[in-house]
N, C-alpha and C positions, 0 to 999 in steps of 0.2 A: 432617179433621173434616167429615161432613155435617150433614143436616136429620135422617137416621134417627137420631144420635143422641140430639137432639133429645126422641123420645118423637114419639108418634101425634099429642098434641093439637092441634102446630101446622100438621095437616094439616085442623085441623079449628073454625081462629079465623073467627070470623063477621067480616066487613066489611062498612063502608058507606060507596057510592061515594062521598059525601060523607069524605073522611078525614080534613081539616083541621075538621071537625064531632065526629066520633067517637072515642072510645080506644076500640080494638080491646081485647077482655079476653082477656089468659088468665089461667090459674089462679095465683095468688099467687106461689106457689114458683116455681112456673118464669119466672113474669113477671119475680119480681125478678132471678133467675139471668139473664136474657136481660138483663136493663138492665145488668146491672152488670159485665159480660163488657165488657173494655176491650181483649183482645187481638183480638178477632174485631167484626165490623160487621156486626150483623142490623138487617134492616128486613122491614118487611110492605109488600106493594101492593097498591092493588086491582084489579079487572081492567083497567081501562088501564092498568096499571103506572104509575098515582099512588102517593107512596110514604105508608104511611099509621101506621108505629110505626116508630123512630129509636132506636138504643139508645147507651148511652155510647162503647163501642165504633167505632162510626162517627163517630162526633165526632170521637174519639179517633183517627181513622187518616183521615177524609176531611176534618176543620175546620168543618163545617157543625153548626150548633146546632139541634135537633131544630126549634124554632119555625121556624129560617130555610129550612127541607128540605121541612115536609109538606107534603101537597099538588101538589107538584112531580113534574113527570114522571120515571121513571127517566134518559131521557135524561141529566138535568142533570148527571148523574155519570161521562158519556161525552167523551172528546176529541170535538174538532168535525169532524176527519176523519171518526173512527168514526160521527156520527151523520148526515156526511153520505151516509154509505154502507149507511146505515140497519140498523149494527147493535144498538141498542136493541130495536128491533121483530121483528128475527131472532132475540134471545135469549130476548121472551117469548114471542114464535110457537113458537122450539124446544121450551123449557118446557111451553107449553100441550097440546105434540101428542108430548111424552115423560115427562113428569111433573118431572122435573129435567133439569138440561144445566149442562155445568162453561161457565163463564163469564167464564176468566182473562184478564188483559191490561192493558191501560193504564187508568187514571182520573184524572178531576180531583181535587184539593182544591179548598179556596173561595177560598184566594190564588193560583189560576191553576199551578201548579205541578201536574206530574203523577206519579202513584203507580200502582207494576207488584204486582196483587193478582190472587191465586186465589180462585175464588169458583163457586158452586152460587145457583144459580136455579132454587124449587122451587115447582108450582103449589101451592095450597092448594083442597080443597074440599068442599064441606057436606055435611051429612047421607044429600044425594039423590043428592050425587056431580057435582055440580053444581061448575062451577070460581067460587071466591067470590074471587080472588084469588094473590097471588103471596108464597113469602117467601125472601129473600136473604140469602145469607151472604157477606160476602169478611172476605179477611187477606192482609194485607199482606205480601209475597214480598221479604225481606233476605237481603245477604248470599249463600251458595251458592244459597237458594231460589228466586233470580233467574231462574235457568237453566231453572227450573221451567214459566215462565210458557207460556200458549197458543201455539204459531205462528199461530194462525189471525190473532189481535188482529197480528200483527208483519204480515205478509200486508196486512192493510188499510189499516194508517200509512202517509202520503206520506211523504217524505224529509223533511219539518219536524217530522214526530213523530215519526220517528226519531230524529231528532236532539233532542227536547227536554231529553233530562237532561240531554245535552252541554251545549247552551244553558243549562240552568236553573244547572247547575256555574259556565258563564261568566260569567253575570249573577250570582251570587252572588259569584266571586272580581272578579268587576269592582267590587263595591258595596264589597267587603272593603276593595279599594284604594282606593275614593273616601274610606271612613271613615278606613281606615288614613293616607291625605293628608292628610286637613281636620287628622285629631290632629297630625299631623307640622308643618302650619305652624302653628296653635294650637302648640304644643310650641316653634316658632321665635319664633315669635312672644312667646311669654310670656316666653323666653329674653333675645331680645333688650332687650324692655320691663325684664329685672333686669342687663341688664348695663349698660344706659340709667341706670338706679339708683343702679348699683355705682358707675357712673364719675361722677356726678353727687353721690353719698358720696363717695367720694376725694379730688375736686374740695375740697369743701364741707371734709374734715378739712387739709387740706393748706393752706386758705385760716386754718383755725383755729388750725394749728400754727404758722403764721405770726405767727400777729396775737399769738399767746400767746408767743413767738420776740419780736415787738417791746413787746409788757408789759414783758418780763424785762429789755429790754435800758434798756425805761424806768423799772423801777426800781431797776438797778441802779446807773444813771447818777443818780438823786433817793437812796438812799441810800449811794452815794458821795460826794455833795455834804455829804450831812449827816453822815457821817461828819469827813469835812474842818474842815468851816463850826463843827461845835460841838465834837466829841471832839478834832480835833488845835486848834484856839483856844486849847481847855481847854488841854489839853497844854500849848500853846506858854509860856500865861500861866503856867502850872505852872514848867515850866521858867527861865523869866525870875525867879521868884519865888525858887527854890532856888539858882539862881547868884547873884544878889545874897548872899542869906543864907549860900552859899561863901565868895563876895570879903568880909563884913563879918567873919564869924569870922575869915580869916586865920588867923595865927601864935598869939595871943592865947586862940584857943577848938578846940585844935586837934582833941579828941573832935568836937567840933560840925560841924567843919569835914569830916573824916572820911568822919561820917553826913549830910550836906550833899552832899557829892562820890558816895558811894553810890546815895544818891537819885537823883542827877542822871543819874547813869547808865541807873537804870533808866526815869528817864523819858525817855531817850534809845531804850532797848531797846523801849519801849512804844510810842513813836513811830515807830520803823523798821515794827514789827508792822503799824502802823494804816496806814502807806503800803502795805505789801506787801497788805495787805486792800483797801484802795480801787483798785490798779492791779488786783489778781483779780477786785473789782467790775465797772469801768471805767476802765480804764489812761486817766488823763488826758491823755496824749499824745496820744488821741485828736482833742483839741479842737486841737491844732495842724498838724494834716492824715494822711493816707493815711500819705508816708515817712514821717515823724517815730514815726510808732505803728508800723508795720514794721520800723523801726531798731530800737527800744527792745524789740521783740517777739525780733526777730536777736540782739539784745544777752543778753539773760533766757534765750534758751536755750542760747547757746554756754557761760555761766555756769552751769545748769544741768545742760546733758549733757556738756560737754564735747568736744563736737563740732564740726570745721569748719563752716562756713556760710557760703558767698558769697550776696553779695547784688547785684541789677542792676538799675537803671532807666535805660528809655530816653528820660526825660523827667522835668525837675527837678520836677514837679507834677502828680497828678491829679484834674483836680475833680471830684467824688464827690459826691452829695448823702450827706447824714449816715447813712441809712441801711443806704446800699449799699456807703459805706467802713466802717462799725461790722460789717457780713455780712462783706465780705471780710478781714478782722480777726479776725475767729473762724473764720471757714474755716482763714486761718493757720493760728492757735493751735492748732485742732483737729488739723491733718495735725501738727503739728512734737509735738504730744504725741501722737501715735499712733508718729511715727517714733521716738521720746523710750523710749516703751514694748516698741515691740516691732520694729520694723526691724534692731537690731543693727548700725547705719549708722556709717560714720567719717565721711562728709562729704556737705552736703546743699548743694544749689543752689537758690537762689530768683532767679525773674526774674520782671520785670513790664514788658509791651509793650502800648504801644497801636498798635492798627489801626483809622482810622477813629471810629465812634462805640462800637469794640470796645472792652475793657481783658482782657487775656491777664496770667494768674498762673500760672507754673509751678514747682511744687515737685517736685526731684528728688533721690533719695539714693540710694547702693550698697549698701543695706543685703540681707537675705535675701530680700527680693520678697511677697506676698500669697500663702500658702496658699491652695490652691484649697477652699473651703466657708468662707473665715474669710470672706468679704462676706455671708453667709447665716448665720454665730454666731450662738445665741440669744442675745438680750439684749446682743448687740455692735448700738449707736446708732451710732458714730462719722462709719461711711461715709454712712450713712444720713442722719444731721442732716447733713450737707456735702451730700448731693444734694440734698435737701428746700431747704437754703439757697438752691442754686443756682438748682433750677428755681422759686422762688419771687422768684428778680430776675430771670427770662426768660433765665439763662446756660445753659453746659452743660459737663456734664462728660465727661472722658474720662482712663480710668488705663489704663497702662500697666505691667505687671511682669512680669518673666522670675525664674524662680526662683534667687536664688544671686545674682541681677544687679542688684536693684534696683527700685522702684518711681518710677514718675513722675507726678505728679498734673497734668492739665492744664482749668483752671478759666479759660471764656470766659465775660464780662460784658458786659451793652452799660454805660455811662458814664450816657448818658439812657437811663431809660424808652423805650420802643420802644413806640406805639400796637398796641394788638391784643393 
């Protein structure tokens, strides 16, 4: 695209040297056709090559906003190589003393970045023929049109403007990586700060599940009491009341006597109930230490399963604070009714050793071993409430199973609380 196509008239816009003072006029139509041309960059000069009309188009491919451009020598739109080798002044000299002169090769933008445009530099002049001025066309050269460009403009680059797209490429992927970094630790960062959270929720429910772990165990311990204290009393009194009213019937009332002995029965059956409910509560053995509730624990399930069960202690006594013997008591219960359910075991070994301020509990059976994904079952607590136990008395656990061989549960406590 040239100026001829343009049409005659812009050979014929009046200027004044003043151009930051003046709108140069053309004719409506075409004026607005020039403004609104965004693929191509016209301007007007005036004879120094001040630039003095700015169309969208040049915004549009050089960054410069018509206000921040007029008035402004051509130059400004030249690498500083180029204009130290004063080709500015050679393009409008060319132009002056041929009418037009192609003008391709390298330019600024207004953010220092440079743009490779093809472009006509064409005088303008009046009525009398008289030169009023200059007007300029460039467009930007993408893509194959690259190849396009002047060699003259290449010729006159030192080796740093040669190199600038290079450069302009590297500071652009250089800035990419800066951005691309900051997100990345932001990103670490943020990450960390929820995993900081996470475990600090963890913390926080594991402290809860405890404390709600020693609720249960305090009321099962307050309503086993009452159970006791008032239902088996009642009981007891009951039953004292229908064994008399037995022995006084005797021989003499022997219907009476009958339904007297019936009764008594059942408040015997009733009574069994209400103990087997308050040892499910809180097996009262507990109040007479650690063996004694392990015994009676040994006892209840060889009765239950039917199952061998040796039992071993390496010491006639462990002092326990109340709590930490009431955990390991349910730890029991809970492995020997897992083994109960689903081990398939003929014979289980329990021992307890102390080391130090240690106390070691191991529960071992032959039974089928742990399925590999059953510690991960949904809605299987078992193993789960026994680690949660564990590591809420500072112990730890470690299991042991071979498939077909057996499982073995090994549950280390300290005896006292351990600071920290």
């Amino acid at each position: 695209m040239s100026f001829k196509s343009l049409s005659s008239p812009i050979d014929r816009v009046p200027v004044n040297p003043d151009s930051q003072q003046r709108d140069h006029t053309l004719p409506d139509p075409l004026r607005i056709f020039a403004d609104e041309l965004e693929a191509f960059a016209l301007m007007t000069l005036d004879e120094q090559g001040h630039i003095a009309s700015w169309n969208k188009g040049a915004e549009h491919i050089i960054g410069f906003r018509a206000e921040d451009v007029l008035g402004r020598h051509l130059s400004c739109l030249y690498p500083p190589q180029l204009i130290a080798a004063g080709r500015p002044e050679f393009d409008l000299k060319q132009a002056r003393c041929k009418k037009s002169v192609q003008c391709d090769g390298w330019r600024m933008r207004q953010n220092g970045s440079p743009v490779r445009v093809r472009g006509e530099l064409r005088r303008l002049a009046d009525q009398q023929g008289q030169v009023c001025g200059y007007g300029l066309l460039l467009r930007e050269l993408t893509g194959p049109d690259e190849a396009l460009f002047d060699a003259r403009d290449s010729s006159l680059l030192t080796t740093d403007e040669a190199r600038a797209p290079e450069e302009t490429t590297r500071e652009t992927r250089t800035s990419s990586l800066v951005r691309a970094n900051l997100l990345l630790k932001s990103e670490v960062t943020e990450r960390r700060r929820i995993e900081q959270e996470l475990l600090q929720l963890q913390n926080l429910l594991r402290e809860l599940a405890a404390h709600q772990d020693q609720i249960k165990e305090d009321e099962r311990k307050r309503i086993a009491r009452e159970i006791h204290d008032e239902l088996g009393q009642n009981l007891l009194a009951l039953r004292i009341d229908v064994s008399m009213l037995l022995v006084r019937a005797g021989t003499r009332h022997p219907l009476l006597a009958m339904k007297a002995s019936a009764a008594l029965n059942q408040i015997d059956a009733i009574m069994s109930s209400v103990r087997a409910i308050i040892n499910n509560l809180r097996p009262g053995v507990l109040d007479f230490g650690l063996h004694a509730a392990i015994e009676w624990q040994v006892k209840e399930f060889r009765r239950r399963s039917n199952v061998s069960c040796d039992l071993m202690f390496d010491h006639a006594e462990f002092e326990l604070e109340d709590h930490r013997a009431t955990a390991l008591f349910r730890i029991l219960q809970e492995s020997l009714t897992n083994i109960n359910r689903h081990a398939q075991a003929s014979q289980v070994r329990i021992a307890l050793k102390r080391y130090g301020n240690r106390l070691l509990m191991s529960i071992a059976d032959n039974g089928i071993g742990i399925r590999p994904g059953c510690r991960r079952k949904v809605n299987s607590f078992g193993l789960v409430g026994i680690t949660e136990r564990i590591r809420h008395l500072g112990g730890e656990l470690t299991i042991d199973s071979v498939r077909g061989r057996g499982t073995t549960l090994r549950i280390t406590i300290p005896i006292v609380a351990e600071e920290g």
